[in-house]
C-alpha positions in Angstrom: 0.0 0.0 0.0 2.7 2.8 1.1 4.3 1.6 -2.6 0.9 2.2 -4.5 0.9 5.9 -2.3 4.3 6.6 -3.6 4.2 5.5 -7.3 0.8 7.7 -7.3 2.4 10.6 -5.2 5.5 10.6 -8.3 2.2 10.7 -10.6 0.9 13.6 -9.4 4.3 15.5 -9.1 4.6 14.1 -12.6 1.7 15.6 -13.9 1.5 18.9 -11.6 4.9 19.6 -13.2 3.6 18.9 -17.0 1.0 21.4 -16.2 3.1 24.1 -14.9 5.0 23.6 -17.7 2.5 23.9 -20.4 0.7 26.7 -17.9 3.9 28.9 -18.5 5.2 28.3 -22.0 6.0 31.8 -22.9 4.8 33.1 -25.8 6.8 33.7 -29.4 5.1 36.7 -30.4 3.0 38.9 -28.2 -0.4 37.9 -29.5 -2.4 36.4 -32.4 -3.6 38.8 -34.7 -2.0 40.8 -37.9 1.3 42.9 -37.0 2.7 45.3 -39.7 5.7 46.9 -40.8 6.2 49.8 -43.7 9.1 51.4 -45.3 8.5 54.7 -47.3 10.7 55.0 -50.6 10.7 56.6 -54.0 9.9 55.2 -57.3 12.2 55.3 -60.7 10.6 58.4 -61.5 10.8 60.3 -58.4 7.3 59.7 -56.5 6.8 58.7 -53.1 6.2 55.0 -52.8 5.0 52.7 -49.6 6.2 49.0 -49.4 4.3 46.9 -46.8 4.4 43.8 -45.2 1.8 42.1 -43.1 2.1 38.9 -40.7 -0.6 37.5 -39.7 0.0 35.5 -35.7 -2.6 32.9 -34.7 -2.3 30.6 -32.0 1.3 32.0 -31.6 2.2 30.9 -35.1 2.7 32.6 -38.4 -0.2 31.7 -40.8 -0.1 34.2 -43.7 2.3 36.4 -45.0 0.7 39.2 -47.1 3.3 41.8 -49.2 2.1 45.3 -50.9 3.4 48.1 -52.7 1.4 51.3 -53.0 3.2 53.8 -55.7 2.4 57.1 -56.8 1.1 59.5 -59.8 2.4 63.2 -60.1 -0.2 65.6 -60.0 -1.0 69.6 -59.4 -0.8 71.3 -55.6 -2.1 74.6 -54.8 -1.0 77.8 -56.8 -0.5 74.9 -59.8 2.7 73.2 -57.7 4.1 70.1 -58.4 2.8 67.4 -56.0 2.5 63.6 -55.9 -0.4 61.6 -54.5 -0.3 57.7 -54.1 -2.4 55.9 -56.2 -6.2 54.7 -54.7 -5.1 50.9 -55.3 -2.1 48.7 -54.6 -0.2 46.4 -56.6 -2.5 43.9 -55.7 -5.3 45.5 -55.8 -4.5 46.4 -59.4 -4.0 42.5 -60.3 -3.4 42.2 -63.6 -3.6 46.0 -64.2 -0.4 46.4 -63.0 0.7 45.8 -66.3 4.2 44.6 -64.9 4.9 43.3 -68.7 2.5 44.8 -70.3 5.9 47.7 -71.7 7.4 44.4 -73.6 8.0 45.0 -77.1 5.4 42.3 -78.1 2.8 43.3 -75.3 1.0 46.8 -75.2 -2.3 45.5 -74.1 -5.6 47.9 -73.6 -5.5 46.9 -69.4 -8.8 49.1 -68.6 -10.7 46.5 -70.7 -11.5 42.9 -69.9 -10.8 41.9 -73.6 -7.2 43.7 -73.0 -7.0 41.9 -69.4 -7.4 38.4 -71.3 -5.4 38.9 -73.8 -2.6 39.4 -71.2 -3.3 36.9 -69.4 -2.5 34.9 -72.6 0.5 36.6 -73.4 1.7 35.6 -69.7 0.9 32.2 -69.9 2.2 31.7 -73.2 5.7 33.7 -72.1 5.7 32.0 -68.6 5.6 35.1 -67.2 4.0 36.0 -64.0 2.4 39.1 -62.8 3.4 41.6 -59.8 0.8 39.9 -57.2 1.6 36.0 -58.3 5.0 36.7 -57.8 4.5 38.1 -54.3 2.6 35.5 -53.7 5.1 33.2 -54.4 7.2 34.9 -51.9 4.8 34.6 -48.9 4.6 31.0 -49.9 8.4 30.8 -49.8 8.6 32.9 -46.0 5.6 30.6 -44.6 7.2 27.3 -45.7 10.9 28.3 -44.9 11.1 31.3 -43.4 12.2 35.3 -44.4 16.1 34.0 -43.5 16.0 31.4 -46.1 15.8 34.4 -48.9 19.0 34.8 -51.0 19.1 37.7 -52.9 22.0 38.3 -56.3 24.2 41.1 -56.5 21.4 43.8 -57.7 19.4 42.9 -55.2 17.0 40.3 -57.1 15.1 37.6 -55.5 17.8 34.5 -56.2 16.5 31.7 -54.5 12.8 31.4 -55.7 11.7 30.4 -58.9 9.8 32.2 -61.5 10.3 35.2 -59.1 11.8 38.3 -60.7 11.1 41.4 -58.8 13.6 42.8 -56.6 13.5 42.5 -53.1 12.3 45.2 -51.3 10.4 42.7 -48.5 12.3 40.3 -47.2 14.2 43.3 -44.6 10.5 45.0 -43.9 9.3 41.2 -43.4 11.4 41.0 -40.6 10.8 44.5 -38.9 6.5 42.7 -39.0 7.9 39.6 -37.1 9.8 41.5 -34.8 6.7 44.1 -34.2 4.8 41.2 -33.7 7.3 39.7 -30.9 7.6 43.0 -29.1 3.6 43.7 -29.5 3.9 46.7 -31.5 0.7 46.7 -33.6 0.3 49.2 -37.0 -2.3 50.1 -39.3 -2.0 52.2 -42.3 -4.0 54.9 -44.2 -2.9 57.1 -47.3 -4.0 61.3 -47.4 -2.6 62.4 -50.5 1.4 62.1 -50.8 1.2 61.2 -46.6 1.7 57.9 -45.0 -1.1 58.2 -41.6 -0.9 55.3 -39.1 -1.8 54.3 -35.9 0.4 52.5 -33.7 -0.5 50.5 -30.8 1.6 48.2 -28.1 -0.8 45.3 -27.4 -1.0 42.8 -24.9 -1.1 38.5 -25.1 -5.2 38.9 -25.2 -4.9 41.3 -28.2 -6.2 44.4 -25.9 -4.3 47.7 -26.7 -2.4 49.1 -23.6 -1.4 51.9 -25.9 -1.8 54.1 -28.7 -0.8 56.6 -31.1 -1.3 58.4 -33.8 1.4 60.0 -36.5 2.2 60.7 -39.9 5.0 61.3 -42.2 4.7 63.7 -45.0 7.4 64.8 -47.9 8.1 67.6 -50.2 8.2 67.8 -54.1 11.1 70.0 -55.5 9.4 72.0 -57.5 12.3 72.3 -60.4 13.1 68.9 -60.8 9.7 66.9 -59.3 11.5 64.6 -57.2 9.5 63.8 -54.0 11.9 63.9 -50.7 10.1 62.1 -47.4 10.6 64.0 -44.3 13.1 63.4 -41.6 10.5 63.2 -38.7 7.4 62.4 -38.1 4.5 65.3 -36.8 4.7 63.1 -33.6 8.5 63.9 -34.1 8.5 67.7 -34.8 6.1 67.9 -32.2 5.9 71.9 -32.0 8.6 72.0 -34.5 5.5 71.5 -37.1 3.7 74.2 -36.4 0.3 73.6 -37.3 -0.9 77.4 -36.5 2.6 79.4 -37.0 1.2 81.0 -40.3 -1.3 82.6 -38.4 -1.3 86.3 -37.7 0.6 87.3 -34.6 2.7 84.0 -35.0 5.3 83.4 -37.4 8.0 82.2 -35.1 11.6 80.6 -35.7 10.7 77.0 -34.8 14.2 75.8 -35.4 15.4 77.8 -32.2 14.5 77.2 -28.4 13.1 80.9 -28.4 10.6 80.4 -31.2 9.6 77.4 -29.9 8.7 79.1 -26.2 7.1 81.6 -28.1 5.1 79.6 -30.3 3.6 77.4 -27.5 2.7 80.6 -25.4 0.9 81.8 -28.2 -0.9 78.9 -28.6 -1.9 78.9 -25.1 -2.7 82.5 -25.2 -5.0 82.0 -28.3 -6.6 78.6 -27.1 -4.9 76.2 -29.6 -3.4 73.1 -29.8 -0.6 71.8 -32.0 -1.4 68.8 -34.4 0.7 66.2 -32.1 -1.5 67.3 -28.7 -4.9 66.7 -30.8 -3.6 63.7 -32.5 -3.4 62.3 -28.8 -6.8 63.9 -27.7 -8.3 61.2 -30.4 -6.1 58.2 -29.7 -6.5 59.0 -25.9 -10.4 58.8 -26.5 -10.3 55.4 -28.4 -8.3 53.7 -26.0 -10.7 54.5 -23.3 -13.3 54.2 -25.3 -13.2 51.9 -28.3 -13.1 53.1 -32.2 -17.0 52.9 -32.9 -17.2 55.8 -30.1 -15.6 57.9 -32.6 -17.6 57.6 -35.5 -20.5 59.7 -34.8 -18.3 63.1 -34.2 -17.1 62.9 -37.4 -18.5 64.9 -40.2 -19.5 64.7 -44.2 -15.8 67.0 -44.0 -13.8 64.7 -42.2 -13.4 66.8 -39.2 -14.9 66.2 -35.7 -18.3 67.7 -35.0 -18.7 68.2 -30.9 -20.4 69.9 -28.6 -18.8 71.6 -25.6 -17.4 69.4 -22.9 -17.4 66.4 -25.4 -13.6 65.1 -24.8 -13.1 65.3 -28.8 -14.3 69.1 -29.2 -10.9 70.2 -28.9 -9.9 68.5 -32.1 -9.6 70.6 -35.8 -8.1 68.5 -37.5 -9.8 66.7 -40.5 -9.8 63.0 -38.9 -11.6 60.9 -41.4 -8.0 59.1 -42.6 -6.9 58.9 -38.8 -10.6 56.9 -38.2 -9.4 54.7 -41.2 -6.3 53.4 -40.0 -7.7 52.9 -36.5 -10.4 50.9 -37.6 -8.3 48.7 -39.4 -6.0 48.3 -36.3 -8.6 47.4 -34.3 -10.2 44.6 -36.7 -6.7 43.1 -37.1 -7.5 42.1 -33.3 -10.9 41.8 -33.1 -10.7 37.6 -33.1 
């Protein structure tokens, strides 16, 4: 009998000690959901251009890899400037619009009709080519079976080591910055105004609640002899007061890049009741922390700009919101399993 109590008493140690175990595996990445990462460049013929990469987490795994590339189109700014704006759809969005051999010699299809569309698609197939999105598709296949370290890239920076894929690799390093936001907990989700990148930015815990957030953007500026499109140094979170949002007003006008413009700036802001982009921008992520994204919605107007009556914790807030609300809402659906 005291031998039966002692092989069940190494039992339960036994087991007590396989549950404490597989109680306090530690997590690889902070939690399941869809973690991003971005890198702002230019294209070939000077516009601004967004690559992105997103990785999708689920039960502490990666499940889906998903690359895009949002480019740009030159266009007019005010007074007849040059400017840039990024195009409304993606890479993949555009599918087989893209056109990404539609310049060969023996190509030049009519891509805005579906009889152009299909004769592409022939012209692929019979050239063995492949179009922008199958190719990045080929690549999150590639990343999800053997992982973004197995990439080889050739001298010129082409994709070396998977076949049929011919695009160069701009991924494969923001790739890694998505796994590693995803191990930290540092959630992103993207909107486009114009020629500016808008995100919000959140840390997240192991149940996918935001313990954080943020708002910010990076803008650029086109040279106006030579149309190139420069991004910015800093972000408005950055430049903080440095951005002034209200220095063009009358009685302002202040030399931001010294200590004493700045001082002066901020009293005049208090003197005149304003508030500088970064201190609204965190009047609106403060209120959707507390209070959830849907909360937001119904201050916003047909302009884009927040609609409140006095005392509301938004009324404070000028700024047109409506791509701010975009980017929050997708950050919060890429948790809301």
């Amino acid at each position: 009998m005291r031998k039966f109590s002692q092989i069940f008493l190494l039992f339960l140690v036994l087991a007590l000690f396989m549950f404490a175990g597989t109680a306090c595996k530690k997590r690889t990445y902070a939690a399941d959901g869809v973690f991003t990462a971005f890198e702002t460049k230019t294209t070939k013929s000077g516009g601004p251009e967004l690559v992105i990469v997103e990785v999708t987490i689920e039960n502490d795994k990666i499940t889906k890899f998903n690359i895009d590339t949002v480019q740009s189109y030159q266009t007019t700014g005010r007074g007849g400037s040059k400017a840039w704006a990024f195009n409304t759809e993606s890479k993949k969005e555009k599918g087989y619009k893209y056109g990404m051999h539609n310049n060969n010699p023996d190509a030049g299809f009519d891509l805005d009709t579906q009889e152009g569309i299909n004769d592409y698609k022939k012209y692929l197939k019979d050239n063995n080519l492949l179009e922008w999105f199958e190719q990045a598709e080929l690549v999150e296949k590639f990343w999800l079976e053997k992982g973004v370290d197995a990439v080889k890239v050739d001298d010129e920076g082409y994709f070396d080591n998977i076949a049929n894929v011919t695009i160069v690799d701009n991924y494969t390093k923001v790739a890694k910055k998505a796994i590693e936001n995803a191990k930290k907990g540092l959630a992103i989700a993207l909107a486009i105004n114009g020629s500016d990148v808008v995100w919000a930015e959140a840390k997240v815990d192991k149940n996918g609640k935001f313990t954080s957030l943020k708002l910010d953007t990076l803008q650029g500026d086109t040279d106006q002899e030579t149309g190139k499109f420069t991004w910015h140094a800093k972000t408005k979170q950055q430049k903080q007061y440095e951005y002034g949002m209200h220095n063009n007003l009358e009685g302002a006008g202040f030399d931001l890049k010294t200590t004493e413009g700045i001082n002066n700036y901020k009293k005049f802001l208090k003197d005149n009741n304003l508030l500088e982009w970064f201190e609204q921008a965190n009047i609106i992520s403060d209120f959707v922390l507390k209070n959830g994204v849907n909360k937001l919605e119904p201050f916003i107007n047909n302009n884009g700009k927040i609609e409140a009556n006095e005392g509301d914790a938004v009324a404070a807030v000028t700024i047109i919101v409506s791509h701010y609300f975009k980017a929050l809402t997708k950050l919060y659906d890429n948790f809301s399993k």
